[in-house]
C-alpha positions as CSV (number, residue, x, y, z in Angstrom):
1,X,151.2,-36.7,-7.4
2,X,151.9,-39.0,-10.4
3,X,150.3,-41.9,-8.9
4,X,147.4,-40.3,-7.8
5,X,147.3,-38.7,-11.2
6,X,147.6,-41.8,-13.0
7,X,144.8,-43.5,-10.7
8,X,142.7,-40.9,-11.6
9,X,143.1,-40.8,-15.3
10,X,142.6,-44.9,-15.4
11,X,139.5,-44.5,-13.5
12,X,136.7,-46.3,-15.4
13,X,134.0,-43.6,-16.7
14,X,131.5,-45.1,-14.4
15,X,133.5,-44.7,-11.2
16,X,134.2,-41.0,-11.5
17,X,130.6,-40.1,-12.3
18,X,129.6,-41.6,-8.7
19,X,132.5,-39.6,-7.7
20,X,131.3,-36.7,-9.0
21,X,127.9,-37.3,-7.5
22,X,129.2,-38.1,-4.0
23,X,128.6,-34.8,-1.7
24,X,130.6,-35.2,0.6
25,X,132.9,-32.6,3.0
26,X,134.8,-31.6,-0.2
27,X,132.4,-29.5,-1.8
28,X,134.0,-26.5,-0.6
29,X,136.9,-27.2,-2.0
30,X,135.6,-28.4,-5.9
31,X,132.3,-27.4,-6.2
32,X,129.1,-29.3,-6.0
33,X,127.7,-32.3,-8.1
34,X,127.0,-30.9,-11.2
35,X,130.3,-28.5,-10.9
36,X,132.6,-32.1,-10.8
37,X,130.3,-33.9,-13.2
38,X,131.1,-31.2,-15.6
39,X,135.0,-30.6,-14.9
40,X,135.9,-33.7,-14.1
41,X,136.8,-35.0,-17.6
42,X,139.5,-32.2,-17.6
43,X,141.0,-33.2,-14.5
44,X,142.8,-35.6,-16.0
45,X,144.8,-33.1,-17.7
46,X,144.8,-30.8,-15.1
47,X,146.7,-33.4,-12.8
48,X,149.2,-34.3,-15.1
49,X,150.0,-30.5,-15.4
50,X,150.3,-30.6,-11.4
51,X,152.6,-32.9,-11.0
52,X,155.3,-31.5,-13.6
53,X,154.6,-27.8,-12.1
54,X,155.5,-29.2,-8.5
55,X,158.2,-31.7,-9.1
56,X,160.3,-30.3,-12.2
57,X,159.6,-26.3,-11.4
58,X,159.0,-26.0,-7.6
59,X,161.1,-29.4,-6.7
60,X,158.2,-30.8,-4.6
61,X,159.2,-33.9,-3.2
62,X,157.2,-36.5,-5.6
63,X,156.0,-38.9,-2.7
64,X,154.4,-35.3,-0.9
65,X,151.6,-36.4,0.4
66,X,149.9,-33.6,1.5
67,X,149.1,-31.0,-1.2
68,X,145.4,-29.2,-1.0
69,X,144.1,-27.9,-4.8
70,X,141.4,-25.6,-4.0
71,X,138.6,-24.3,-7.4
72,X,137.5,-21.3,-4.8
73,X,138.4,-19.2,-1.8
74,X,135.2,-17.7,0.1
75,X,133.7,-18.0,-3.4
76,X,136.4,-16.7,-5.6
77,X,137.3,-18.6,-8.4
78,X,141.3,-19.7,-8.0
79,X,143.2,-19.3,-11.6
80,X,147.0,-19.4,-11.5
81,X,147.0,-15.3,-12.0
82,X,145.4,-14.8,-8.7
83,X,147.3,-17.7,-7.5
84,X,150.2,-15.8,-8.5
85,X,149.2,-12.4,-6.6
86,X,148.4,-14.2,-3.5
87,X,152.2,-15.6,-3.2
């Protein structure tokens, strides 16, 4: 999760605003265009956060590979209260 966060936050400007454009099969899982465009410049944070909450609290293995963030389920906004509720 580090490296991917640490790609991420070096991405040039330019590169994550075709990102954010791109629709693609992963609206569903962040939104459409102008939903990225307009949280993408958080992300960066956001990711950071991730990887300390899975590797120092949960003790996910760093080199994971496979972890799916999700904004929405069935068009219910995801926060870390309902996040909680659901575990």
């Amino acid at each position: 999760a580090a490296r991917a966060a640490a790609a991420f936050c070096s991405a040039p400007t330019a590169l994550l605003a075709r990102a954010a454009a791109f629709d693609g099969p992963w609206n569903a899982f962040h939104g459409d265009a102008a939903r990225r465009a307009r949280e993408f410049p958080r992300r960066c944070f956001e990711a950071a956060y991730v990887d300390v909450l899975l590797g120092d609290v949960f003790g996910v293995d760093r080199e994971a590979r496979s972890v799916l963030v999700a904004l929405d389920v069935h068009g219910i906004e995801l926060d870390w209260t309902l996040g909680a509720v659901l575990d």
